[in-house]
N, C-alpha and C positions, 0 to 999 in steps of 0.2 A: 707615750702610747706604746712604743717598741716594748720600753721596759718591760710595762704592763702584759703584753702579749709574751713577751716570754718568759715571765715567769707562770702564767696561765697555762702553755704551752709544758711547763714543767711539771705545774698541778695535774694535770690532764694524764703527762705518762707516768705518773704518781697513781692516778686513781686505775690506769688501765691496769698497771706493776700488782695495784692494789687489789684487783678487780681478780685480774688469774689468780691467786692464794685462795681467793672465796669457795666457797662448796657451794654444791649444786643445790638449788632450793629442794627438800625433799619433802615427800610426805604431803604434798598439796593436792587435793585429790580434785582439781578443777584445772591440772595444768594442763591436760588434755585436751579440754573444753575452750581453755585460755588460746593455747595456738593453734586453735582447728584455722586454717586460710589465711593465718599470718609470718608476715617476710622472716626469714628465719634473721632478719640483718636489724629486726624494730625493736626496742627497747620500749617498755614499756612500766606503769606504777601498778603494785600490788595494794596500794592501798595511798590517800593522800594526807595520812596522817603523820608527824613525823616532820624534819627536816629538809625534805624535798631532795634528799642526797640520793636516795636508793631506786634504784629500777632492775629489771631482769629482762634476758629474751629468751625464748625457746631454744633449745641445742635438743639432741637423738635423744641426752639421757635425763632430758628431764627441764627447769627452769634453772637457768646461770642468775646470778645476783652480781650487778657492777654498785659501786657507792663511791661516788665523787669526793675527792679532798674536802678536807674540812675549810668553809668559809664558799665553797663552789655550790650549786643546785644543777639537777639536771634539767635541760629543757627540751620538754617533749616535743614540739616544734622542731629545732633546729638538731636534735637526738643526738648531743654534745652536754658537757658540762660547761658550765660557764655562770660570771658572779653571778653570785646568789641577789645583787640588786637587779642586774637587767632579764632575770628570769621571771615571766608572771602567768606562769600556768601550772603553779606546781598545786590546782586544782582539778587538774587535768590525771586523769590514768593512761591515756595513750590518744594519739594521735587519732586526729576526727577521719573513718571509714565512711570513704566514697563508695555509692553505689555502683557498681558495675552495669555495664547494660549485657543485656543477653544475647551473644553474638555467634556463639558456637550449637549449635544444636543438633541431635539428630536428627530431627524430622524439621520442616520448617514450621516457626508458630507465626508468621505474617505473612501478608499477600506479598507477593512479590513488588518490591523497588521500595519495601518498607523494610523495618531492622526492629527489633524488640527492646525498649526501655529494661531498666531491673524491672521494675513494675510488671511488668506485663504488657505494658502500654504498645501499640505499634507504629512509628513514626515515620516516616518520610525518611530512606538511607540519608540523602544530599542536608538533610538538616543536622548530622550528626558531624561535632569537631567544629562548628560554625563558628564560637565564639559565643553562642548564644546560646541556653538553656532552652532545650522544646519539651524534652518530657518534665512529667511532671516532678517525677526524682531529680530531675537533672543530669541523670545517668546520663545521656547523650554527648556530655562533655567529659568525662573521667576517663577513658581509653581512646586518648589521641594521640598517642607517640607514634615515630617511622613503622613501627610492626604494628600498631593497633585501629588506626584509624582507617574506617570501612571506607573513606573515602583519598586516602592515598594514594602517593605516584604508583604508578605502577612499575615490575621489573624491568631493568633494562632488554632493551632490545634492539640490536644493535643494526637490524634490517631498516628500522626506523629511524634512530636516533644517527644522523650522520652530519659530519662533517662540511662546513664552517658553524654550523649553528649546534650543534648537537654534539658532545660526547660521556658517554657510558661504557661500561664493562662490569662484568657480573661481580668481581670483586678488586674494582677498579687499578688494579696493577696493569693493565692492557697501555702498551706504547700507543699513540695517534700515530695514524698511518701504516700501523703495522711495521713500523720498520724495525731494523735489527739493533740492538742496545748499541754496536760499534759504530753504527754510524746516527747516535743521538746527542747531539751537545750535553753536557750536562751544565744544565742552567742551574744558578744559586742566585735566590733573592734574599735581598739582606736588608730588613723594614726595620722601622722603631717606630713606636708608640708615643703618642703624648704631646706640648706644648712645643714650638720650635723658639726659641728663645736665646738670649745672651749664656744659658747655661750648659748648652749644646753645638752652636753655630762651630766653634771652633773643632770641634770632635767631628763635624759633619764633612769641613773643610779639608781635614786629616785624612780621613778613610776618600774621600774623594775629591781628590787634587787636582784631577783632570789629566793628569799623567801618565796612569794607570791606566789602559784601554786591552778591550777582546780582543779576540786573535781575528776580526773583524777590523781591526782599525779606529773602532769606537770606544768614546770614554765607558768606562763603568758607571753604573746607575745602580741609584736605588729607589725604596716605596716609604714614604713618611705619612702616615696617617697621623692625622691633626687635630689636636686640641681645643677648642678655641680659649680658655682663658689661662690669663701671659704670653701669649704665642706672639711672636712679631710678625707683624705680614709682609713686612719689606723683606724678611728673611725668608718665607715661606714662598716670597715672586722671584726671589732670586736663585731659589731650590728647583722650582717650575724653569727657571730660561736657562736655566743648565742640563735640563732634560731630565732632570727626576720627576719621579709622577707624585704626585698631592692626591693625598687619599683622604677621607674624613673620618673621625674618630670620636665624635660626638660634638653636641657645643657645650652641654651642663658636665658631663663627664660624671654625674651625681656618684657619690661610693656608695650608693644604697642597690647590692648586687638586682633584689627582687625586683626595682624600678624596671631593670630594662629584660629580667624574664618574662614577666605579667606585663610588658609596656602593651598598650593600645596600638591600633596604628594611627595614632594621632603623634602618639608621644612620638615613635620612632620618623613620622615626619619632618616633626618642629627640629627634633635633634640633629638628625641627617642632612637632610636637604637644609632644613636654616643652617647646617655647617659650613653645607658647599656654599651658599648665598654670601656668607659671609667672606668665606676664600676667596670666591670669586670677585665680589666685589674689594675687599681692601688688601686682595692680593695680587688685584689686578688680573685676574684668570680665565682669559673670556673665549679660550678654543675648546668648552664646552668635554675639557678633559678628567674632569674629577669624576670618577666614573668608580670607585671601589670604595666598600665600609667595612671596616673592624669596629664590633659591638667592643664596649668598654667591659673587664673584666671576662670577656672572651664569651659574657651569658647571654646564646643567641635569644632572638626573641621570636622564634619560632614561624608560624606561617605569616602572623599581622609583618613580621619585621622584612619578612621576603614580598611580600605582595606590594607594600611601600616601595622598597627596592623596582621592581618590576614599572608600577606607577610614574615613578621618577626617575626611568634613563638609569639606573645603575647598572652598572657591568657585573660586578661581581662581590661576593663578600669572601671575607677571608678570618673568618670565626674558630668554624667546626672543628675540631681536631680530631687526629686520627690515632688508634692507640699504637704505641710501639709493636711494629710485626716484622718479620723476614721479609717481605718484599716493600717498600714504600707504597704510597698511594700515587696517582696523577690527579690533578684537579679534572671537577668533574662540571656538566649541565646539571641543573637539577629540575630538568625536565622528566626524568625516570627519577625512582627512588635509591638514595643516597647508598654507597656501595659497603660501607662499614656500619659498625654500630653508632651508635649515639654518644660519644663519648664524653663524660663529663658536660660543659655547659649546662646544668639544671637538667639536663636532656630534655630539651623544648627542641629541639632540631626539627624542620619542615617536612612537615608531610606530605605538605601535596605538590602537588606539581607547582613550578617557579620557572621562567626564563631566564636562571640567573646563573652568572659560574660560582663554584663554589674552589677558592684557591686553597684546600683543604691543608690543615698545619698536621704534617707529616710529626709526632712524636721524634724527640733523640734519644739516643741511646748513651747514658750518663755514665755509664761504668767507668773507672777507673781505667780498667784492664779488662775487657770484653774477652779475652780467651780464659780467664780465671775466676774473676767476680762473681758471683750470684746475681741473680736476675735482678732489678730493678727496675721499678715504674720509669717511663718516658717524663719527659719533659715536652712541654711545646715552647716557650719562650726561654730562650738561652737562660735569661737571670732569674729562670726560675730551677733550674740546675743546681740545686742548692750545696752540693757538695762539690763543684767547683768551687774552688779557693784561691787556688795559683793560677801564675800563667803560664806550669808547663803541664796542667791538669785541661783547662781551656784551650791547649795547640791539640793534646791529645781529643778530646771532644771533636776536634773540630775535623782533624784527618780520620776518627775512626765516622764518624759519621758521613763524611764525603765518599768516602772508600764505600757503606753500606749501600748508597744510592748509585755510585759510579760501577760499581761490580753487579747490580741485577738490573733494575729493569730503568735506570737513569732518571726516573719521576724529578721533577726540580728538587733542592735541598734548602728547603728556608732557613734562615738564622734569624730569626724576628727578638730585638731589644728594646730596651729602655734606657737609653742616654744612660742614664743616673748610674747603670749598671757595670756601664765601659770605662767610665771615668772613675769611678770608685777606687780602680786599680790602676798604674799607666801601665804594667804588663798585660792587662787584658787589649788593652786599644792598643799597644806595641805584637801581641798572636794576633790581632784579627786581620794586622795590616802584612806582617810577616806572611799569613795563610793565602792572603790577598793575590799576593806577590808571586808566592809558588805556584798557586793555582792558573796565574798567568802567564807564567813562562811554558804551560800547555797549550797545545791550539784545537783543543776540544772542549775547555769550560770557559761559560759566561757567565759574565756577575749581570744580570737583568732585572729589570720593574716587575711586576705582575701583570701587565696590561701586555707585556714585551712577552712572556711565555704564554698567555693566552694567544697571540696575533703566531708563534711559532704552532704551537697546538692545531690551529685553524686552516694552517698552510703549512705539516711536518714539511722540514727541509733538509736532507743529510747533512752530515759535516761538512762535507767539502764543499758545497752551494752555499754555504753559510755567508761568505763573502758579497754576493751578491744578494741577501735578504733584505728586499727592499723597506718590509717595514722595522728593523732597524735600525736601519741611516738615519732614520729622523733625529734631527739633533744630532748627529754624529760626533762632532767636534767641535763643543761649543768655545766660542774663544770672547771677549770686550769686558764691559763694565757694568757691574749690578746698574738697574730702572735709574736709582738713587742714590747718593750717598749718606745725606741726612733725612732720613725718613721722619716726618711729624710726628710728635711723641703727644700723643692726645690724652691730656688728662681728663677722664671722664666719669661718670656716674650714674647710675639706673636704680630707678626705684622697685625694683625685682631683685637688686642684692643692694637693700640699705645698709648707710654705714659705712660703702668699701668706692673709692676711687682706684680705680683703674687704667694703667696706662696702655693704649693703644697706638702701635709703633706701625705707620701704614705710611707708602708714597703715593696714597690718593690724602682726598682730602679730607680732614677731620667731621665724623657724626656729629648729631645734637646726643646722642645719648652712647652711653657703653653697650653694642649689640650684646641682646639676650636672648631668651628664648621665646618671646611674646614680642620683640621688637628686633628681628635681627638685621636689619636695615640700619638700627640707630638713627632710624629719623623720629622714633615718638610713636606712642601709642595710637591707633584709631579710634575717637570717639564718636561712636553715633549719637543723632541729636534726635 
C-alpha cells in the first residue's frame, strides 16, 4: 500500500508538472457562463466523453486545462486524480451544486425570527443547520460553517465569558489572567495517539522514568489518547497510577475519514464513551478521569460530535487546529465562537455554542532554518513534519518552536505523536529526551497533561506560586508496583469482526466476548424477546 501511494503521489506531480505546460482553453465562448458563482479552486468536466483524464477550472484569463497521468482518472468528488479503477463518476461534469439559502438581503423578505430558503420559502431561523432538512430545497442545511450559520456562537465577550468556566479572546492569543508572559510557565504537553501496547510500553517508560520532574518537584506527565484495538489495558492502568491522564481516541478507529465528518451523534457515542467504558472498566479506571477526545484522523465532527461531548461529561476535545501564525493560540471555551478559522479537518468545526474546552493544536513551524527558508505550511502532529529526517533537523524543530511560544505570548507548546514515529529513528527518541532534559534544568517550563493546563487556565498562577499549585500535586511522586504483574491475556472473538481472535491483555477479569462497538461490556449482545 505505501508503494502504491507513492508512486500515485508521483503520478500526481506528474500530472500537475503536466498540467502547467497546458494552454489555456481558448475560444470557448461559454467560459463566462461556465464560472459565473464557481470557486476559482473547483475543477470541473467539459464534456464526459473521453478518458475521464481531462478537467479545467476558471483563472482571470480564461479556462486552465489539467489531464491526469496516463492510467489515472480524475475524481470529481474528491477533485484529485487517482486509479482510474476506484473513480466512478467520471459521468459526472462537476460536483452536485447545493442550494444556498437567501440570507443576505437588503430589505428583509420574511417575518421576523424566520430566514429565507433558496426557494423563497420562509422557515423558522432555529430550524436552520439542525441536522435536518426543513425547506423544501433543503437550503437550510448547505451554509453551516463558524461564519455561515444563522444560528452560531456568538462573538466573544469577554464581560461575559469569565473565568473558571469561561475563556475567550477576540483572536485568542489573550494570556488568562491577564498576566505578564514573564511570569507564565510555559507548559508543553507531549500526547500520542493510538493503541498502547507491547510496541510502545517501552518508548513510554524511556521519556517517562519518573526521574525527570518540574521545577515543582513533580514527575513529568503526559496525555495518551487511546485506541481500543491491540491496546493492553494492564498497560494503559499502569499509565493512569503513574499520573498520566487517559484520554480516548475512538474504539473502531475506522480509516474511512467521511465516517467520523458525517458521523451521527449516535456514531460519535458508541465511539467515545463506549471507549471510555471500556478503559474504564478493563483498565480499571474508576475516578471518573477520562474526561478528553481526539477525533481519529483529526476530522472533527462538528456540532453532533460536541453536543455528545457535552451529554457525556467530557472536558474537552483536542482536534481543531490552528494554522501557523506570529502569536500561538491559548485553548479556548467554546462557549463564544472559535477565535481562528476553520482549519483543515473537513471544516465541520462547531458552530454553535458547546460547554466544552477546545485544547486547540497550535501548527509548528517546520523550517529548517526559520531566518532563511521560505514560508512553509505548519504541521500539527510532529510526524507529520515531513521533512524532518534527522535528529539534528528534530532538536532544531524542537528549540525553534519552543523559543516561538516562550518569546510572545507563552500559550502551551503541544508536541502531539505517534509511537511508530519516535521509534522509527533512536535519534528522534534520544532529541526528545535530550530537549526533555534542557528544558528542565529551567524553573519556568513544565512538561504537563491537558487536564493539568486547563485546571492552570482556570486558577492563572505566576511562576513563583507555582510550587504551591495545589492541583498539581496530585500524583506528584508516584513511586510501587504496577495493579499486576501478569495480566490475563484473553483470547477472544466477536461476531462484529468475524474471522479475527483477538487478544485482550487486562488485570480484571476476562469478557465473554471481544468488546466492540454494539457490545462494549463484552458481556453479549441484548436480545429482545
Amino acid at each position: 500500500m505505501a508503494t502504491k501511494t507513492f508512486w500515485l503521489c508521483c503520478f500526481l506531480l506528474l500530472g500537475i508538472a503536466f498540467a502547467q505546460d497546458e494552454d489555456a482553453v481558448e475560444g470557448d465562448p461559454s467560459a463566462e457562463e461556465l464560472c459565473e458563482n464557481r470557486p476559482a479552486d473547483e475543477y470541473f468536466r467539459l464534456s464526459t466523453e473521453g478518458d475521464c483524464r481531462d478537467v479545467v477550472r476558471c483563472t482571470k484569463s480564461g479556462l486552465k486545462q489539467i489531464t491526469c497521468p496516463s492510467g489515472l482518472a480524475f475524481d470529481i468528488d474528491k477533485q484529485t486524480c487517482d486509479w482510474k479503477g476506484k473513480v466512478s463518476n467520471c459521468d459526472k461534469l462537476e460536483k452536485p451544486r447545493k442550494i444556498l439559502p437567501i440570507l443576505k438581503t437588503d430589505e428583509p423578505v420574511c417575518p421576523e425570527g424566520k430566514l429565507s430558503c433558496g426557494n423563497g420559502e420562509c422557515v423558522d431561523k432555529e430550524l436552520f443547520c439542525n441536522g435536518k432538512p426543513d425547506c423544501k430545497d433543503e437550503s437550510d442545511e448547505n451554509a453551516c460553517s463558524v461564519d455561515e450559520d444563522p444560528n452560531r456562537a456568538p462573538d466573544c465577550d469577554t464581560t461575559q465569558c469569565i473565568l473558571p468556566d469561561c475563556f475567550c479572546s477576540a483572536d485568542g492569543t489573550r494570556i488568562p489572567g491577564n498576566l505578564e508572559p514573564g511570569n507564565v510557565p510555559q507548559m508543553i504537553t507531549i500526547s500520542f495517539n493510538g493503541a498502547v501496547n507491547v510496541d510502545n510500553i517501552d518508548l513510554y517508560e524511556d521519556i517517562f522514568n519518573g526521574l525527570r520532574v518540574n521545577p515543582n518537584g513533580c514527575q513529568t506527565r503526559g496525555t495518551f489518547f487511546v485506541s481500543h484495538k491491540y491496546t493492553n489495558y494492564s498497560a494503559v492502568q499502569d499509565l493512569h497510577r503513574k499520573g498520566h491522564e487517559i484520554s480516548v481516541f475512538s474504539l473502531t478507529h475506522k480509516d474511512d475519514p467521511q465516517y467520523w465528518t458525517q458521523g451521527s451523534y449516535d456514531d460519535w457515542l458508541a465511539e467515545m464513551a463506549g471507549a471510555r467504558l471500556i478503559m474504564e472498566r478493563f483498565g480499571n479506571i474508576s475516578d471518573g478521569s477520562i474526561i478528553g477526545v481526539r477525533a481519529p484522523y483529526l476530522r472533527v465532527g462538528g456540532n453532533k460530535q460536541f453536543e455528545m461531548m457535552s451529554d457525556q461529561f467530557f472536558v474537552y476535545d483536542a482536534s481543531i487546529t490552528a494554522s501557523l501564525g506570529r502569536v500561538p493560540i491559548w485553548p479556548y471555551t467554546l462557549y463564544f465562537r472559535m477565535p481562528h478559522k476553520c482549519n483543515g479537518n473537513a471544516h465541520n468545526c462547531p458552530s454553535r455554542s458547546h460547554p466544552v474546552w477546545e485544547m486547540v493544536m497550535n501548527e509548528l513551524d517546520r523550517r529548517d532554518d526559520p531566518t532563511f527558508d521560505e514560508s512553509l505550511p505548519g504541521c500539527h502532529m510532529v510526524d507529520s513534519c515531513s521533512n524532518i529526517q534527522t535528529g539534528e533537523q528534530f532538536a532544531r524543530l524542537l528549540r525553534h518552536n519552543f523559543n516561538r511560544h516562550f518569546n510572545s505570548n507563552r500559550a502551551p507548546l503541544g508536541l502531539h505523536f505517534h509511537a511508530s514515529w519516535l521509534k522509527s529513528k533512536k535519534e528522534f527518541r534520544e532529541e526528545l529526551i535530550k530537549f526533555i532534559e534542557e528544558m528542565l534544568s529551567r524553573n519556568d517550563v513544565y512538561f504537563v497533561t491537558m487536564l493539568q493546563v486547563i485546571q492552570w487556565m482556570q486558577n492563572p498562577t505566576e511562576l513563583n506560586g507555582l510550587r504551591d499549585f495545589q492541583d498539581w500535586k496530585e500524583k506528584c511522586d508516584v513511586k510501587g508496583q504496577p495493579y499486576c504483574s501478569l495480566p490475563n491475556a484473553c483470547a477472544l472473538t466477536t461476531r462484529e469482526l468475524p474471522g479475527e481472535t483477538l487478544r485482550l491483555f487486562t488485570c480484571m477479569e476476562c469478557p465473554n466476548n471481544y468488546p466492540w462497538i454494539l457490545d462494549p461490556t463484552g458481556d453479549g449482545f441484548s436480545v429482545r424477546k
